[in-house]
RODO-2510 file (C-alpha; in nm, 4 decimals, decimal comma):
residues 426
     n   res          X          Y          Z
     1     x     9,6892     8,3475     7,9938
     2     x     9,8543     8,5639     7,7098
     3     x    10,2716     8,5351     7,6972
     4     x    10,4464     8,8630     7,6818
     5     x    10,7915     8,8187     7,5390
     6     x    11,0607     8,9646     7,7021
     7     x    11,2300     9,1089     7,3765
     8     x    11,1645     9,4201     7,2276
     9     x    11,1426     9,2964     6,9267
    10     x    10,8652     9,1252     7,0192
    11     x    10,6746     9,4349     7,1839
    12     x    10,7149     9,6975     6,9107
    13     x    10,5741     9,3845     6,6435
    14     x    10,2865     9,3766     6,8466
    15     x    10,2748     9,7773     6,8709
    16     x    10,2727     9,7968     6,5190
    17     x    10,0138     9,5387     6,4672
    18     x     9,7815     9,7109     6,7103
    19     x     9,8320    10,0032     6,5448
    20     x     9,7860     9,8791     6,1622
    21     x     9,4406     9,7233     6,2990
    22     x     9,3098    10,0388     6,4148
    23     x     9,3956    10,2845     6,1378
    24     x     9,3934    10,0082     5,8966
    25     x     9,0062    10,0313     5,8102
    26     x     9,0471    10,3817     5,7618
    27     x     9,2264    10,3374     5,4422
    28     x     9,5438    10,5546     5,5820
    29     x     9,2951    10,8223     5,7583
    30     x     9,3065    10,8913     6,1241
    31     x     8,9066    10,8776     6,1666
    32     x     8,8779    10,5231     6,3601
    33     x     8,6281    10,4555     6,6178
    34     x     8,7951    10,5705     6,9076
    35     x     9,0879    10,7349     6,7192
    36     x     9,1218    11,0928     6,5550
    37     x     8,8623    11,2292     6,3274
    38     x     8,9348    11,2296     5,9429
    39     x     9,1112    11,5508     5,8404
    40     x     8,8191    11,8163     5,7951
    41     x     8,8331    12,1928     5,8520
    42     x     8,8538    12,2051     6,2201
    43     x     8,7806    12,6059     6,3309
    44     x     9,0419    12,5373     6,6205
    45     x     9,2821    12,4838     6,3417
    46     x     9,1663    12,7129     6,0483
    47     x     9,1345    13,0184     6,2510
    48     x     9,3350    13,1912     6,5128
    49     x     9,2796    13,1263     6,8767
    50     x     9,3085    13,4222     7,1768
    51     x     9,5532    13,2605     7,3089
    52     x     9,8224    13,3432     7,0418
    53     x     9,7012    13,6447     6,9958
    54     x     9,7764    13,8173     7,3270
    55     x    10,1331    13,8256     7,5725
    56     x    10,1055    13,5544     7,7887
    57     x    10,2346    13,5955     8,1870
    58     x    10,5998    13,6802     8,3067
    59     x    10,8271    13,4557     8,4263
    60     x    10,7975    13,5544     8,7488
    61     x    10,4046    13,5518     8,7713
    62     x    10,4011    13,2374     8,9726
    63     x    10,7624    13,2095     9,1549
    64     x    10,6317    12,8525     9,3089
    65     x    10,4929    12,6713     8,9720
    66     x    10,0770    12,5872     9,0204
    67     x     9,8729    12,3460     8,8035
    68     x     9,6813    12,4436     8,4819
    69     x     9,3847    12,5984     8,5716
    70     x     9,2301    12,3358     8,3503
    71     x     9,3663    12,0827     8,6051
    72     x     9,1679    12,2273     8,8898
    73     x     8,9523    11,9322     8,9452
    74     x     9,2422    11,6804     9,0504
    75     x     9,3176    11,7108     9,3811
    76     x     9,3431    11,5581     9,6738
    77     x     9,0221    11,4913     9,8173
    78     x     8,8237    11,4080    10,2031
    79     x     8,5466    11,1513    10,2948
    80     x     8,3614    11,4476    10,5864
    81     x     8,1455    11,1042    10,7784
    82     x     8,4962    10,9238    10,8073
    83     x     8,6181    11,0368    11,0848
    84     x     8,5141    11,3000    11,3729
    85     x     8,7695    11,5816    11,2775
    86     x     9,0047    11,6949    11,0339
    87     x     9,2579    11,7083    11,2573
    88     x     9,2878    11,3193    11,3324
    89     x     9,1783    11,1981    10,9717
    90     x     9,2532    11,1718    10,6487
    91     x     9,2642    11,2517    10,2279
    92     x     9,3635    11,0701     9,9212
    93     x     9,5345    11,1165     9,6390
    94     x     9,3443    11,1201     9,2530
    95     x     9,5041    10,8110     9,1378
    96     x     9,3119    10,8259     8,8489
    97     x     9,4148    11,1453     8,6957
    98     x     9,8163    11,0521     8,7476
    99     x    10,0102    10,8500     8,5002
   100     x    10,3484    10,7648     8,5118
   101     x    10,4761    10,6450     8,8875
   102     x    10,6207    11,0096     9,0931
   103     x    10,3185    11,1216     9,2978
   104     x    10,3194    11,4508     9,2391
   105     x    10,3908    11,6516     9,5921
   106     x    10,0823    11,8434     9,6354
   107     x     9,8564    11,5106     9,5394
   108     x    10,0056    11,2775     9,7944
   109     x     9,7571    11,1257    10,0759
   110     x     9,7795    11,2931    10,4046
   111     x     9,6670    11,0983    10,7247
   112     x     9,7173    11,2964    11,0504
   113     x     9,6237    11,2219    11,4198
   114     x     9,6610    11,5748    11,5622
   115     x     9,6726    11,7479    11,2496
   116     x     9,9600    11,9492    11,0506
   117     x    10,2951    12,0107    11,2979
   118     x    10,4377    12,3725    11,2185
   119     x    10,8327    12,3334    11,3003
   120     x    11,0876    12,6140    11,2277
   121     x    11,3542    12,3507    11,1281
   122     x    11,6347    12,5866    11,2859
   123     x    11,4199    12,4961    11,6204
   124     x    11,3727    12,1029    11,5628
   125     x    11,6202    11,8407    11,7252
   126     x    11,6173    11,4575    11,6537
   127     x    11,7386    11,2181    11,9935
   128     x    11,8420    10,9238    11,9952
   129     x    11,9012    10,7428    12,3660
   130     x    11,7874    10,4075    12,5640
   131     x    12,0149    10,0949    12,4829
   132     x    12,3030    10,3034    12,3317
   133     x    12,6650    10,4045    12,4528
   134     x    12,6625    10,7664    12,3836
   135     x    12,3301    10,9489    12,3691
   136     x    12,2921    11,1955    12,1219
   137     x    12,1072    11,5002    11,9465
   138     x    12,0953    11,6607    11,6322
   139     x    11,9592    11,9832    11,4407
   140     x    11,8603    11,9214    11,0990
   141     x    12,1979    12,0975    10,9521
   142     x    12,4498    11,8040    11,1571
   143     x    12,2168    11,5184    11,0049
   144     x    12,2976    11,7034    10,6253
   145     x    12,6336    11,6286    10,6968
   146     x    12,5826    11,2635    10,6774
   147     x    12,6343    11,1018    10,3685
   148     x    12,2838    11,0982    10,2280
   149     x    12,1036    10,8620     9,9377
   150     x    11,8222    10,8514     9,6909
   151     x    11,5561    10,6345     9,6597
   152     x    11,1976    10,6039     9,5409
   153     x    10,9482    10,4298     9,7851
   154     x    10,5639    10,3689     9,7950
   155     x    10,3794    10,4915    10,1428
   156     x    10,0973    10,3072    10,1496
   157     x     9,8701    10,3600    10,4670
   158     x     9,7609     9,9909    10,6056
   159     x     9,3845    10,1060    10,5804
   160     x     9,4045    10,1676    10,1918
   161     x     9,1324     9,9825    10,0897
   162     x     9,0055     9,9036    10,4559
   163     x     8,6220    10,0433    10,3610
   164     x     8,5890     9,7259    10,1593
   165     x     8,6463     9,4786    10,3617
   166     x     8,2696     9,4093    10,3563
   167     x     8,2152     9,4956     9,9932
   168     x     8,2039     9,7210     9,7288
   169     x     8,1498    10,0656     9,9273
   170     x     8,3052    10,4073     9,7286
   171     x     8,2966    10,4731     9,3957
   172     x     8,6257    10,5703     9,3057
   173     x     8,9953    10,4678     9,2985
   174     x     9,0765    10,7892     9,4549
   175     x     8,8448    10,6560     9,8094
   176     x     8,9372    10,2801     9,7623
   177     x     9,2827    10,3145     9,6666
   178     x     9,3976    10,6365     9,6942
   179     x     9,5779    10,6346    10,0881
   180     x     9,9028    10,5764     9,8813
   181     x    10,1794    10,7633     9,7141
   182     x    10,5418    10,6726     9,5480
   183     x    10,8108    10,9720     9,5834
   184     x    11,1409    11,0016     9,5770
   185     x    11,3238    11,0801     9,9490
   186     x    11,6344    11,1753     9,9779
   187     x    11,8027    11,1397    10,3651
   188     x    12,0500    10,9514    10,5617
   189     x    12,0054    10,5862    10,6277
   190     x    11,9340    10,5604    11,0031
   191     x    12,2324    10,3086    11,0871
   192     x    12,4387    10,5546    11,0114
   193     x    12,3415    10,7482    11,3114
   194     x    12,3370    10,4566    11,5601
   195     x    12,6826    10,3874    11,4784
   196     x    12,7464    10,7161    11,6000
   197     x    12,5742    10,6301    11,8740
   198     x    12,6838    10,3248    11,9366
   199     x    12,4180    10,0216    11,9795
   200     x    12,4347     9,8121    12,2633
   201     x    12,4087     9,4676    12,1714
   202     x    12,0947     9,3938    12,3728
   203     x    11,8743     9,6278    12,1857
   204     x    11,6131     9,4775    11,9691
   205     x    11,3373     9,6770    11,8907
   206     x    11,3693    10,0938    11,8627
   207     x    11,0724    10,3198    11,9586
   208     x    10,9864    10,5848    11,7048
   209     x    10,8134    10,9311    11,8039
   210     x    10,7263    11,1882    11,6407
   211     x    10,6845    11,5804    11,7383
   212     x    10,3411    11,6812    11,6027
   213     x    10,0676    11,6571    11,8878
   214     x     9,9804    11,3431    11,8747
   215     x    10,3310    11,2344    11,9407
   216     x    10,2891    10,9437    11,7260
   217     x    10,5024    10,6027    11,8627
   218     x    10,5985    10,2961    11,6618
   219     x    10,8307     9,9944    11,7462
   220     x    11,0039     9,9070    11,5062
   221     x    11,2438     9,5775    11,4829
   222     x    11,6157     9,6675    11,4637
   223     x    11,7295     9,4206    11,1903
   224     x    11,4495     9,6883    10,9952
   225     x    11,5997     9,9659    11,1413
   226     x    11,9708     9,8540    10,9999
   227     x    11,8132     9,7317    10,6879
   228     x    11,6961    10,0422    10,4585
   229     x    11,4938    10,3280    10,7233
   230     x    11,5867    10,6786    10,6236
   231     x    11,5522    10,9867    10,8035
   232     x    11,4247    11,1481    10,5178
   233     x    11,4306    11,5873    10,4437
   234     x    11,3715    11,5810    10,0740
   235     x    11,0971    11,4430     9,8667
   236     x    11,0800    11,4622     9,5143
   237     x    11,4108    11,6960     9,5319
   238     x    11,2063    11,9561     9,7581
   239     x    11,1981    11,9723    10,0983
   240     x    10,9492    11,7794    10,2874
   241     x    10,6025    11,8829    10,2943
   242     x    10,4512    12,0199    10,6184
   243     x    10,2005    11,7198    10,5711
   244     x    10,4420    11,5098    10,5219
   245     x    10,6859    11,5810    10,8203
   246     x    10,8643    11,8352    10,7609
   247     x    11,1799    11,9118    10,8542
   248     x    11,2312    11,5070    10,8448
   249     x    11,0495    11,2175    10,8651
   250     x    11,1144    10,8219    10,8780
   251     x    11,0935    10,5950    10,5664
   252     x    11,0446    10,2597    10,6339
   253     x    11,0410    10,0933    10,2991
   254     x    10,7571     9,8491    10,1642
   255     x    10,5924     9,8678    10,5201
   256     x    10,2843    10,0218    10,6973
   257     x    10,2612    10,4050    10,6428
   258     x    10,1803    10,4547    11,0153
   259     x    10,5489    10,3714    11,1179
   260     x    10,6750    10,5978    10,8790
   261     x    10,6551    10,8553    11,2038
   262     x    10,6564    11,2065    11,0473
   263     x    10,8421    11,5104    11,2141
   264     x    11,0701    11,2766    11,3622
   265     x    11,2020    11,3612    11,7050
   266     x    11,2999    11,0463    11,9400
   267     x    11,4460    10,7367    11,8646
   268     x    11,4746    10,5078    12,1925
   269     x    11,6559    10,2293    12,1804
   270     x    11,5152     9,9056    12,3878
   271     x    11,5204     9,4992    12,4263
   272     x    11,1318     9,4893    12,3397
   273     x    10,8737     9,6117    12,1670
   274     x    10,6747     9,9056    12,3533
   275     x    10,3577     9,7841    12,2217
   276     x    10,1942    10,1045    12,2186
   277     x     9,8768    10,2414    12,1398
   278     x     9,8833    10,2446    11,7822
   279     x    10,0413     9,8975    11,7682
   280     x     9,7500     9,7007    11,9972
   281     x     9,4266     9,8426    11,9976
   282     x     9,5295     9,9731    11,6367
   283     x     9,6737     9,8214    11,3216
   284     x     9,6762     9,4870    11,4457
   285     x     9,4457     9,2503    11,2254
   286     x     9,1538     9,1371    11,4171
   287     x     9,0601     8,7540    11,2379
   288     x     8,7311     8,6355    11,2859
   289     x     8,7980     8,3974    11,5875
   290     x     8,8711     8,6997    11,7349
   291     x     9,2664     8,6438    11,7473
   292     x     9,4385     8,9624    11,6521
   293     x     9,7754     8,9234    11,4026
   294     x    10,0321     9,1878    11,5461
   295     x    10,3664     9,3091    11,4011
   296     x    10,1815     9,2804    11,0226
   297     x    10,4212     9,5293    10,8970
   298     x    10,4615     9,4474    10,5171
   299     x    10,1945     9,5705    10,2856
   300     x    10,1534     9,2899    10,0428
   301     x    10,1310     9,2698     9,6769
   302     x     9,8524     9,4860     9,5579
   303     x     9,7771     9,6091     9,1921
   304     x     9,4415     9,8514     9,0818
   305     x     9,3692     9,9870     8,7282
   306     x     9,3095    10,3243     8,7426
   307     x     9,1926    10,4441     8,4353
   308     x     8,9093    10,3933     8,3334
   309     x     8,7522    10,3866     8,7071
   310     x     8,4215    10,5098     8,8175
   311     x     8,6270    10,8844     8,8140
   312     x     8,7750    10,8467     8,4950
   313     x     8,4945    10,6565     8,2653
   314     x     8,5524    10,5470     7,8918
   315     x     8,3733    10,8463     7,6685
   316     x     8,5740    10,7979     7,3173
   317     x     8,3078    10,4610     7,2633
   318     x     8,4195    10,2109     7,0821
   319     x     8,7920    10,1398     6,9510
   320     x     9,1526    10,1537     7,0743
   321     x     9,1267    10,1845     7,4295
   322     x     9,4431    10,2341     7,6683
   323     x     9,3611    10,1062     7,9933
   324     x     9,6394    10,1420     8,2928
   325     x     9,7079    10,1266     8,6510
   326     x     9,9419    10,0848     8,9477
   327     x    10,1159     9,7666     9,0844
   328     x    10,3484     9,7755     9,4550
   329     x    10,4527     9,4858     9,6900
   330     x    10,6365     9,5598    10,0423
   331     x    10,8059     9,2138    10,0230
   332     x    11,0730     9,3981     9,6946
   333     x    10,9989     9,4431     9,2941
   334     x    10,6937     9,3671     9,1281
   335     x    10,7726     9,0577     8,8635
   336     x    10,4419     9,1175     8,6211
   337     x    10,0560     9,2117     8,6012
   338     x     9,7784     9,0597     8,4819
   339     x     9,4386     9,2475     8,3884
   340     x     9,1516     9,0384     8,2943
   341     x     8,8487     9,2951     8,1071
   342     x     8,5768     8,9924     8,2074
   343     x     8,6109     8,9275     8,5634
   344     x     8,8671     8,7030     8,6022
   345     x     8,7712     8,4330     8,3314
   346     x     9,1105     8,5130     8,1156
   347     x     9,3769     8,6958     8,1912
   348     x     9,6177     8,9010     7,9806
   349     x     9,9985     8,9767     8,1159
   350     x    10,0254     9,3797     8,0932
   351     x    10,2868     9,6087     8,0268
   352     x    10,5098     9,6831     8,3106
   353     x    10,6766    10,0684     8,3364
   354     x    10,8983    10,2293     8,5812
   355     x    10,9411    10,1118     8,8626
   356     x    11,1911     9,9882     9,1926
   357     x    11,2657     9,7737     9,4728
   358     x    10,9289     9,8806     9,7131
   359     x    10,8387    10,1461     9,4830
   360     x    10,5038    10,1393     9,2484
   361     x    10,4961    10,0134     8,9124
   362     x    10,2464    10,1488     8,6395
   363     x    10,1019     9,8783     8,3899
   364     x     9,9188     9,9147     8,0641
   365     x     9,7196     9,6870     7,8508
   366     x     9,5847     9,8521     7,5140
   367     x     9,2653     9,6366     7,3292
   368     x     8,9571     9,7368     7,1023
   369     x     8,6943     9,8131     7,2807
   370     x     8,3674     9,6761     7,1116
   371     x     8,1429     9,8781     7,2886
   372     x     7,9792     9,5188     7,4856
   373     x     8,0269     9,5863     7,9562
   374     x     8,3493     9,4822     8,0782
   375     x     8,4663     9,3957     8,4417
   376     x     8,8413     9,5045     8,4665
   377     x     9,0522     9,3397     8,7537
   378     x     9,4545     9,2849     8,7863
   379     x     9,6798     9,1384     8,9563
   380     x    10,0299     9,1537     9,0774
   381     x    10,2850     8,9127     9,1682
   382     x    10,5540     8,9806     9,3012
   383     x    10,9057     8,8787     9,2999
   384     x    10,8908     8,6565     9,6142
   385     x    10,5805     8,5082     9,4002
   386     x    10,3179     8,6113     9,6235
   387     x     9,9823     8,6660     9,4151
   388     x     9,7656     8,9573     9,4751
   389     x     9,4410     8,6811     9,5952
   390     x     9,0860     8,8054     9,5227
   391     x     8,8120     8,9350     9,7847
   392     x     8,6505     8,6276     9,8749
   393     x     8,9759     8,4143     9,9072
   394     x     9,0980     8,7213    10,1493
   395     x     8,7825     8,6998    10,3473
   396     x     8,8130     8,3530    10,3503
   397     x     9,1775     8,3772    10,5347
   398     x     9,0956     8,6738    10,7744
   399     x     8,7025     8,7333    10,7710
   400     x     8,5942     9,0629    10,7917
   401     x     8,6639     9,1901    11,1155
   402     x     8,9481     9,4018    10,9934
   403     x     9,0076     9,7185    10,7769
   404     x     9,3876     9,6766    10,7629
   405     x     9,5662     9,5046    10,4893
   406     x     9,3257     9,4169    10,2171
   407     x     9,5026     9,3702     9,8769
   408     x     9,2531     9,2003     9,7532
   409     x     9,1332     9,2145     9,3406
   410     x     8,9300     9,5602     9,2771
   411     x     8,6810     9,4739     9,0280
   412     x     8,5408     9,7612     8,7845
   413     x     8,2594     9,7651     8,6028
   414     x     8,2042     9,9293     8,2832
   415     x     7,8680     9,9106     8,0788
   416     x     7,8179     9,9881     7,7150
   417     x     7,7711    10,3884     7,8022
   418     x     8,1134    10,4000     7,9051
   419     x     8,0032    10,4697     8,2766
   420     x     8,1912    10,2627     8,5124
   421     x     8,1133    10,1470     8,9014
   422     x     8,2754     9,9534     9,1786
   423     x     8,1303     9,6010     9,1940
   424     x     8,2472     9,2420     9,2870
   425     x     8,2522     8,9515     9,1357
   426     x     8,4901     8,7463     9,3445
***
């Protein structure tokens, strides 16, 4: 394994060196294999483009800013033979055309069971009753008056990945990977609420609903509940989404996304779980003996490289090559990531940016490409020191009954064209 020092000393050397091998050959020019051509008359230099030579829009031409139109093509996107309807399914978000770690709002993931709730928040009311002293209600403008906080959280939905369980089945991040997203919420922590409430010292578990028509339920352990769950009505300094919950929703950091219950209307509080529908004969783990694992809450550490993906292949050829991805863990911050570029024989420690407690990381790893296949993989490890394990060793542990939870290696393929698959090799 390659040792990254800590000092940044040590990283900006080893930038410059990188960068004095690849425009080194070129006796001070830029043209490289796979870095900018020599300096030649370039007609999109030399001569004047339409685009300076005519007024551009008014400020007001779009008072809610869109994408470039040149960015049309990343967006979230459907699998149509997943799931019956629409209404009770889901779409993913283009994690290979995102860098940095703030999904942008429009991209992230939606996964609905009765499809998109349409509240006037002037009309929406949150209760909270069951083991309590003093039940209560509020509108959306009393829970603003609680002192509020910022943080920046991953949702990632337990079935990420779930298609291959079984093997290598869609060729894409965006399908294999892409039922996750990392935003910022801002919203009052929920114990702040209960102690208005006042819990009774019995309770144990809460029961979550939500008001779309599904009414989605969750239980949810209190020492969770008093730990870090918002009830959330920003995201990204906006207000919530209408596919994300809007007017609020719960955030229940670094677990499941299905118990982050959106357009939040009941909390009961109770001395048990409720063990509801969509905590027995769904998200539960069934193993291959046929036990199921229940109350599997925390989404483990889990890393995937992004670019270059079967969506995003390599077409500069040869030469400096930038490869990156994302890297999360449930269980707190993610400590490093490796990326091996042939399948797991040797491994290199990438560079970790941004970044929180239960938020995503983005790693990067630059090398020369010399043109030969490559099989990219990574791993994260986490603070706690749990190890992002491959496919087989995951398989191994839970067989293959199950589409929940797999954070096991992704493994792309690239061959000398540039064009790159899902595979596995482990």
């Amino acid at each position: 394994m390659v040792d990254s020092a800590d000092d940044g000393g040590s990283k900006d050397n080893a930038r410059r060196q990188f960068l004095k091998a690849g425009l080194g050959a070129a006796g001070g020019a830029l043209a490289v294999a796979g870095g900018a051509r020599a300096a030649e008359p370039d007609p999109l230099i030399t001569e004047v483009q339409d685009w300076t030579r005519y007024l551009g829009k008014g400020v007001d031409a779009t008072p809610y800013g869109l994408p470039s139109q040149y960015e049309s093509d990343v967006v979230r996107r459907s699998v149509p033979w997943l799931t019956a309807d629409a209404k009770s399914s889901v779409n993913f978000t283009p994690l290979y055309a995102l860098d940095g770690t703030i999904t942008p709002s429009g991209l992230c993931f939606e996964r609905h069971h009765g499809g998109v709730a349409v509240i006037d928040p002037a009309d929406h009311r949150l209760m909270i009753h069951g083991m309590v002293e003093r039940p209560l209600v509020f509108t959306l403008d009393e829970l603003k008056r609680f002192p509020r906080e910022n943080h920046v959280y991953f949702l990632e939905c337990a079935a990420n990945s779930g298609m291959e369980w079984r093997g290598a089945q869609l060729n894409g991040c965006q399908f294999t990977h892409g039922m996750i997203h990392n935003l910022e919420y801002c919203g009052v922590p929920l114990r702040y609420l209960l102690e208005e409430a006042g819990v009774k010292p019995q309770a144990k578990w809460m029961l979550t609903e939500g008001g779309d028509a599904s009414l989605m339920t969750r239980s949810i352990p209190m020492e969770k509940i008093m730990d870090d769950c918002l009830v959330a009505f920003k995201m990204n300094g906006e207000a919530l989404r209408p596919e994300q919950g809007y007017p609020i929703r719960l955030v229940v950091p670094g677990w499941e996304g299905n118990m982050w219950i959106k357009w939040l209307r009941r909390l009961e509080l109770g001395d048990r779980s409720w063990e509801q529908r969509e905590e027995t004969s769904k998200y539960t783990d069934l193993l291959a003996d046929g036990v199921a694992r229940r109350h599997t809450f925390v989404m483990d550490a889990k890393s995937v490289i992004t670019n270059p993906s079967p969506q995003a292949p390599l077409t500069h050829g040869k030469g400096r090559t930038v490869l990156t991805g994302l890297a999360w863990s449930g269980h707190g911050r993610i400590a490093k990531v490796d990326v091996s570029i042939d399948g797991g024989r040797n491994w290199s420690e990438a560079r970790l940016e941004g970044g929180s407690s239960k938020g995503v990381y983005r790693f990067y790893h630059d090398f020369d490409w010399d043109g030969s296949e490559l099989f990219l993989q990574s791993r994260a490890i986490d603070e706690d020191g749990n190890v992002q394990p491959t496919k087989n060793r995951l398989r191994a542990e839970r067989g293959e009954n199950s589409i929940y939870h797999n954070n096991g290696i992704q493994t792309w393929h690239v061959r000398a064209d540039g064009v790159t698959e899902n595979v596995e090799v482990s």
